[in-house]
C-alpha positions in Angstrom: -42.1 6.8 61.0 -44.8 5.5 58.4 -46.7 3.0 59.4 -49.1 0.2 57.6 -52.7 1.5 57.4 -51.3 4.7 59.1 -51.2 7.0 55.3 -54.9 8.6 55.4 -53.9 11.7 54.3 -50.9 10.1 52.1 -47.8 11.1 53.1 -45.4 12.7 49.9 -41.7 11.4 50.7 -38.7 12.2 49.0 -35.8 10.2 48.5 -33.0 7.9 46.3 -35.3 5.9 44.0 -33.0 3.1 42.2 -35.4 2.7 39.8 -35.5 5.9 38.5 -31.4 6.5 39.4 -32.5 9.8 41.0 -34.1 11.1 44.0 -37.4 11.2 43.3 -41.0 12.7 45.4 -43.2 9.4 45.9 -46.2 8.6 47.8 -46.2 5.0 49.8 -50.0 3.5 49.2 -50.0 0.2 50.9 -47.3 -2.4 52.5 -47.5 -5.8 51.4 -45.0 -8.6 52.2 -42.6 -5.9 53.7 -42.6 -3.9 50.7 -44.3 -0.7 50.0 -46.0 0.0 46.7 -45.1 3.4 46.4 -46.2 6.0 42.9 -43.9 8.3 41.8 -44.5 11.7 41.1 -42.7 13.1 38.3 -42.6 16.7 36.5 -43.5 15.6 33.2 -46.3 13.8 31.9 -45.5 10.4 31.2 -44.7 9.6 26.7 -46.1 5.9 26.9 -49.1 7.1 28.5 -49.8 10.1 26.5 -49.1 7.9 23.3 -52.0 5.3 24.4 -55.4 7.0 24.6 -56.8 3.7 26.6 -54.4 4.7 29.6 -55.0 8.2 29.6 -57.3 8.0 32.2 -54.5 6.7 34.7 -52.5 9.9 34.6 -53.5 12.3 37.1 -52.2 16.1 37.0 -51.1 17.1 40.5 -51.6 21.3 40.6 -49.5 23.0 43.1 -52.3 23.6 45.5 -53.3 19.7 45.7 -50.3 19.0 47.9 -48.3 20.8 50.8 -46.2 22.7 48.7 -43.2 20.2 47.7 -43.3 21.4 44.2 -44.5 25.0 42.9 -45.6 23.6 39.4 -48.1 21.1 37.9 -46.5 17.4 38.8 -48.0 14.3 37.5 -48.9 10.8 38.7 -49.5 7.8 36.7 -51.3 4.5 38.8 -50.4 2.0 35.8 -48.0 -0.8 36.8 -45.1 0.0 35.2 -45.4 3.4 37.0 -45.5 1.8 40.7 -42.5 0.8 42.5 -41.9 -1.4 45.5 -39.8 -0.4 48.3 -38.4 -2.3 51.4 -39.6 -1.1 54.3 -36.2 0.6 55.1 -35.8 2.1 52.0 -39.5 4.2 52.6 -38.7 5.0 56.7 -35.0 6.4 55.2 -37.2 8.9 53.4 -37.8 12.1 54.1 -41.5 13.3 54.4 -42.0 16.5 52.3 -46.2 16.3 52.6 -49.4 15.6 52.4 -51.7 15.0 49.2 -55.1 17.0 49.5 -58.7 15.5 49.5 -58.9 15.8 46.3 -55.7 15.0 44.8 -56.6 11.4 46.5 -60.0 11.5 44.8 -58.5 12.1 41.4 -56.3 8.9 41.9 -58.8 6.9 43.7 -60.7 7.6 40.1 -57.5 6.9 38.2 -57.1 4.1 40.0 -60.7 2.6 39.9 -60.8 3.4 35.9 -57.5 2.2 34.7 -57.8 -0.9 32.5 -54.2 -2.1 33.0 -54.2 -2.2 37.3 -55.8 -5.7 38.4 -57.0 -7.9 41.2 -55.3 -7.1 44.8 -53.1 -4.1 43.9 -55.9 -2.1 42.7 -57.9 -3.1 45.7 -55.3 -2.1 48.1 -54.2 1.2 46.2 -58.2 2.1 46.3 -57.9 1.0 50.2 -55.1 3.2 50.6 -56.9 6.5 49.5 -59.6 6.1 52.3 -62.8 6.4 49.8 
């Protein structure tokens, strides 16, 4: 079971995103209000971010070796808004865990995080929070 303020070495879960309308690996960051703010992994870099060089800086490249093995090629993560989700509580403990991120895997988004122009105010400070750095 995932826990608030439990995800120090963020947990990589796997599961039914309706968002996306496929299962999908995610990572929860922080729970606020009963939902979890969770970012997506995906195998391909994201069009709307390569297409703006501003948000570049929000896409971090995930090699194989930066996580516990769920994937055996380069995934990506992108910590702009649009790229978060939010999941009830339910939905993230239906999950199932897959992993862990490495050191620095969380140190490339804590930097993603901290540099992207578009994530403001409380969810940047929470997503930072959530990294442990």
């Amino acid at each position: 079971m995932l826990d608030e303020g439990t995800n120090e070495s963020l947990t990589v879960l796997h599961g039914y995103l309706v968002q996306a309308g496929k299962p999908k690996f995610f990572v929860p960051l922080f729970l606020h209000s009963n939902t979890w703010c969770c970012l997506v992994i995906s195998s391909n870099p994201d069009r709307f971010v390569q297409a703006r060089p501003d948000l570049l800086p929000c896409e971090v490249r995930l090699e194989p070796h930066q996580h516990s093995s769920f994937l055996r090629w380069p995934s990506f993560a992108y910590v702009i808004s649009s790229s978060l989700v939010h999941l009830a509580d339910a939905d993230v403990q239906a999950a199932n865990r897959v992993g862990t991120l490495s050191r620095d895997a969380r140190e490339a988004l804590f930097h993603a995080i901290s540099s992207c122009p578009e994530l403001k105010g409380k969810t940047k400070r929470l997503a930072r929070e959530a990294l442990g750095f």
